[in-house]
DRENPA-3360 file (N, C-alpha, C; in nm, 2 decimals, always signed):
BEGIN
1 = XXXXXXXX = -0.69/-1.49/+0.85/-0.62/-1.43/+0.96/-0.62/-1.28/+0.95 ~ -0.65/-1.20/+1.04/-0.65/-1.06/+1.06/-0.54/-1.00/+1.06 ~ -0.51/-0.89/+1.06/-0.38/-0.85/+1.05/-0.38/-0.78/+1.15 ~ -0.27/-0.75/+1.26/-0.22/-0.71/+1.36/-0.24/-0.53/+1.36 ~ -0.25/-0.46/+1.51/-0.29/-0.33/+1.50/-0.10/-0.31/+1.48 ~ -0.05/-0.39/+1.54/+0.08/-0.38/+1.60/+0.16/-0.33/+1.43 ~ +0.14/-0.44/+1.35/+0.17/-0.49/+1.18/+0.14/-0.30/+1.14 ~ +0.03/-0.29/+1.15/-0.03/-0.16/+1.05/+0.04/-0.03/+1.17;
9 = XXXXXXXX = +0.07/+0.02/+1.26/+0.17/+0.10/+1.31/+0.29/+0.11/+1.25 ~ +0.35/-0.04/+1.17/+0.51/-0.06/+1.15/+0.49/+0.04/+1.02 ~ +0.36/+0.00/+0.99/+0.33/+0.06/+0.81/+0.33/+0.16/+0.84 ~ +0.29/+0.22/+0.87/+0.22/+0.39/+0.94/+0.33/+0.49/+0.98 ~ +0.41/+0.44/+1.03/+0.55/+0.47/+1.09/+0.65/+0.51/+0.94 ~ +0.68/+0.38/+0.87/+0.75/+0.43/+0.72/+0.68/+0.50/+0.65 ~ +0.52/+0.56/+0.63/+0.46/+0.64/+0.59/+0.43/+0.78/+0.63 ~ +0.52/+0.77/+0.79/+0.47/+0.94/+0.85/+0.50/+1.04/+0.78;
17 = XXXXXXXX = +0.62/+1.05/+0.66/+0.67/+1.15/+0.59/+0.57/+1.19/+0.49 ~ +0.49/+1.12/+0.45/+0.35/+1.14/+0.35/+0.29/+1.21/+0.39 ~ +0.24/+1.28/+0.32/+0.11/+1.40/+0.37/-0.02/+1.35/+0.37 ~ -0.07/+1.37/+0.43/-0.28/+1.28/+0.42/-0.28/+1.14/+0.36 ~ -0.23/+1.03/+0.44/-0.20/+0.95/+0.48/-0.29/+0.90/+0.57 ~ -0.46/+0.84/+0.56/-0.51/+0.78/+0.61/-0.53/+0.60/+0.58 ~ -0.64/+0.56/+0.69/-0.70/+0.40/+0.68/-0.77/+0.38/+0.72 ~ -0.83/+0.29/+0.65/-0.99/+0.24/+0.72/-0.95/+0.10/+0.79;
25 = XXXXXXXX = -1.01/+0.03/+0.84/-1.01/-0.08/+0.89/-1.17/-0.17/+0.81 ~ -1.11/-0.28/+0.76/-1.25/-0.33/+0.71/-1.20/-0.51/+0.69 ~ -1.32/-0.56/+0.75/-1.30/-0.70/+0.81/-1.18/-0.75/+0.85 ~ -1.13/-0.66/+0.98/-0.98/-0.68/+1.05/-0.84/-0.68/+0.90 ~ -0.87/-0.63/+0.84/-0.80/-0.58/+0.74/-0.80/-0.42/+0.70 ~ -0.69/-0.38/+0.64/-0.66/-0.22/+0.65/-0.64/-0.14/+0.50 ~ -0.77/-0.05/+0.49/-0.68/-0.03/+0.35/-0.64/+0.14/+0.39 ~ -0.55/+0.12/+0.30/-0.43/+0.28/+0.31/-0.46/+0.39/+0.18;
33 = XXXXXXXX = -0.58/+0.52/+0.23/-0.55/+0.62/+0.16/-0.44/+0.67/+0.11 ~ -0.39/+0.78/+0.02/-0.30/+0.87/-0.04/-0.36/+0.97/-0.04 ~ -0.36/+1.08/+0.00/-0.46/+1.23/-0.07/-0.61/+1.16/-0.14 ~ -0.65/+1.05/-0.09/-0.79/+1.03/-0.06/-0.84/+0.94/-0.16 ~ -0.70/+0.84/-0.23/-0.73/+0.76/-0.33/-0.67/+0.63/-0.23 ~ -0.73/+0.54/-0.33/-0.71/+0.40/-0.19/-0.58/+0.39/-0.30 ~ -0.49/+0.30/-0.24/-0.29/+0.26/-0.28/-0.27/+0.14/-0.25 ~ -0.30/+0.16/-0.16/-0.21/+0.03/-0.08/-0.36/-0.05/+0.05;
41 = XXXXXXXX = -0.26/-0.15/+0.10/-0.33/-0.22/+0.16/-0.27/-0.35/+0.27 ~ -0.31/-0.37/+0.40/-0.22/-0.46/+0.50/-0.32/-0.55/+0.48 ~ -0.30/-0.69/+0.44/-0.37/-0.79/+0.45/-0.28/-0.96/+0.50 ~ -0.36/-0.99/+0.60/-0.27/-1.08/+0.66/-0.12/-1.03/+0.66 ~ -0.13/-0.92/+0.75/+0.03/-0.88/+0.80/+0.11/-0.89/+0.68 ~ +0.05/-0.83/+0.57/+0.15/-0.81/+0.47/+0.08/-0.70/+0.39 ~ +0.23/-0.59/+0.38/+0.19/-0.47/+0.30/+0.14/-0.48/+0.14 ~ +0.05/-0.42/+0.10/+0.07/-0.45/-0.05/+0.01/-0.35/-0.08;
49 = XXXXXXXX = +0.05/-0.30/-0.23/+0.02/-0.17/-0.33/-0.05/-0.23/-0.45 ~ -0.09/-0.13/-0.49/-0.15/-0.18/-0.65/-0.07/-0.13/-0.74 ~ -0.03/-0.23/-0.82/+0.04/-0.30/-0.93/+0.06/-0.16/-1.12 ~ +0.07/+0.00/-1.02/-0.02/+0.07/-1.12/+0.17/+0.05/-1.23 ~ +0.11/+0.14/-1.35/+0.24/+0.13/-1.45/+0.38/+0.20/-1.37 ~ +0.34/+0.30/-1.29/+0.46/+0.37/-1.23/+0.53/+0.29/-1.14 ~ +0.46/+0.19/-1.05/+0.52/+0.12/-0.93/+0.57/+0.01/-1.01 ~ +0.51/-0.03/-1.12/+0.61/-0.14/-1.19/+0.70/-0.12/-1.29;
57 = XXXXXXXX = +0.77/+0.03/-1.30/+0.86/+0.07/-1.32/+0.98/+0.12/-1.20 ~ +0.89/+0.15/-1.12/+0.98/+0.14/-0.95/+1.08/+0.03/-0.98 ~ +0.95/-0.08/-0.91/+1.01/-0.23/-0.87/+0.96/-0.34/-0.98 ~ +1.04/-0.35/-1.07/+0.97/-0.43/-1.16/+0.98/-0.61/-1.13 ~ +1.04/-0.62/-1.07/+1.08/-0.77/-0.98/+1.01/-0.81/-0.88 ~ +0.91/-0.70/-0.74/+0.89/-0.71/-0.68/+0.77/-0.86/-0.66 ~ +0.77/-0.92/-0.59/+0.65/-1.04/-0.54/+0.51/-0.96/-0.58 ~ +0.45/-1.05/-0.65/+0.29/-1.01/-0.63/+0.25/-1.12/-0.54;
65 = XXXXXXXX = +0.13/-1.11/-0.46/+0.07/-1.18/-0.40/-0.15/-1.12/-0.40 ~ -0.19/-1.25/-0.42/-0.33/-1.23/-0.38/-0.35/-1.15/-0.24 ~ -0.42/-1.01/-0.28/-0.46/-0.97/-0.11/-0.56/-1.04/+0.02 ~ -0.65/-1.15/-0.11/-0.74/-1.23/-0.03/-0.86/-1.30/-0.12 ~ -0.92/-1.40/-0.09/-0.98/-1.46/-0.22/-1.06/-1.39/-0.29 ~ -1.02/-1.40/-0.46/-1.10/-1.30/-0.54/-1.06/-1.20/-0.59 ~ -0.89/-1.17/-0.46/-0.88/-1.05/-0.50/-0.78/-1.03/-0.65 ~ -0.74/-0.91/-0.68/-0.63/-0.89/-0.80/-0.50/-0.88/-0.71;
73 = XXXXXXXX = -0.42/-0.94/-0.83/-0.27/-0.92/-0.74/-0.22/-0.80/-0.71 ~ -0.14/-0.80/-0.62/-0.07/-0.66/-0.58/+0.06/-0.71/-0.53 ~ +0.14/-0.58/-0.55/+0.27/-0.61/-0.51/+0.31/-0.58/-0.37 ~ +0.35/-0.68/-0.35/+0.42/-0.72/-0.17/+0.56/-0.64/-0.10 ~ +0.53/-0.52/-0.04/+0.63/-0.43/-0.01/+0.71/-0.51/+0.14 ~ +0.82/-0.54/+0.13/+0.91/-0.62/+0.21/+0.96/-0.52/+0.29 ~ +0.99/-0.39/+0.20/+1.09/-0.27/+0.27/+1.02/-0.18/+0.34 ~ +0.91/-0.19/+0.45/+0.84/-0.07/+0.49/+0.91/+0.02/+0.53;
81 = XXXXXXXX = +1.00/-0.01/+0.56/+1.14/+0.13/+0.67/+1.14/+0.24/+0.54 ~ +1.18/+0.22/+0.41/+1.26/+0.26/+0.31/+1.14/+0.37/+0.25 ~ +1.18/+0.48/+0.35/+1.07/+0.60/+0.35/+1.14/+0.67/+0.19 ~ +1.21/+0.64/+0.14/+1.27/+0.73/+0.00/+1.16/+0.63/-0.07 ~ +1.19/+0.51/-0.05/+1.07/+0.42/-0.15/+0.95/+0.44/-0.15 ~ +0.91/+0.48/-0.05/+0.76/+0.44/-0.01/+0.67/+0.56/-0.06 ~ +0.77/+0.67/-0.06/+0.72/+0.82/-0.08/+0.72/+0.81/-0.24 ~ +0.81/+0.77/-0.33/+0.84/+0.73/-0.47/+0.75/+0.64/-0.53;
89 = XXXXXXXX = +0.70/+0.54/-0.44/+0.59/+0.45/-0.50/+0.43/+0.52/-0.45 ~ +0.44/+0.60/-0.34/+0.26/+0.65/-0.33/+0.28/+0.73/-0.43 ~ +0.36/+0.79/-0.47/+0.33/+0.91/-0.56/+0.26/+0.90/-0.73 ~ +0.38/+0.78/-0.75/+0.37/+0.70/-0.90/+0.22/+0.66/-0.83 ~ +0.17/+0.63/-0.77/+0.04/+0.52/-0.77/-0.08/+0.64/-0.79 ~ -0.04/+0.74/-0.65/-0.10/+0.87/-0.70/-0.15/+0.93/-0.87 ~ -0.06/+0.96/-0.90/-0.03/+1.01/-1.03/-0.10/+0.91/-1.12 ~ -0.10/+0.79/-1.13/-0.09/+0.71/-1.21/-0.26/+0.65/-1.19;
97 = XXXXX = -0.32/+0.68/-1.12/-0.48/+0.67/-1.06/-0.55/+0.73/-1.11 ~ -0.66/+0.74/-1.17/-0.76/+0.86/-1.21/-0.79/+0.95/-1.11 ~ -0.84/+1.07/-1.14/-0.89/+1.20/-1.03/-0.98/+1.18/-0.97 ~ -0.98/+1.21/-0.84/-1.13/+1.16/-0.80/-1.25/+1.25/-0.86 ~ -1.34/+1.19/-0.84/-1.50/+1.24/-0.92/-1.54/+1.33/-0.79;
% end
């Protein structure tokens, strides 16, 4: 199942406060730049981040879920509104990423 344009606006929307804040669209699925490192990702109309040490000091409870077959787990963001969170978790994931080459 594809994920909705409608779904990835809702995301987009709790992300406007982020700075360089892009997405690609790849096989009707979405993945979500940070200042130009991939983070996150909508897959079947569900948000999800990668699992780095800072976001599982965020939310150490949070659902993991498969993004899609094959894939590694990532954790399942329920709160997209919760712009204090969202800003706290791209950053940890930022930080917590190697530099780009």
């Amino acid at each position: 199942m594809a994920s909705s344009k409608d779904f990835l606006e809702f995301v987009l929307d709790g992300l406007c406060e982020l700075p360089d804040i892009t997405y690609r669209a790849m096989m009707g699925e979405y993945v979500i730049y940070y200042r130009g490192k991939v983070v996150a990702g909508i897959y079947d109309n569900r948000f999800l981040v990668k699992p780095t040490p800072g976001v599982l000091r965020i939310v150490p409870n949070a659902p993991m879920e498969i993004p899609y077959d094959g894939g590694r787990p990532m954790i399942m963001i329920e709160d997209a509104e919760n712009r204090a969170l969202l800003r706290e978790l791209f950053d940890a994931i930022y930080n917590d990423l190697p530099k780009k080459k």
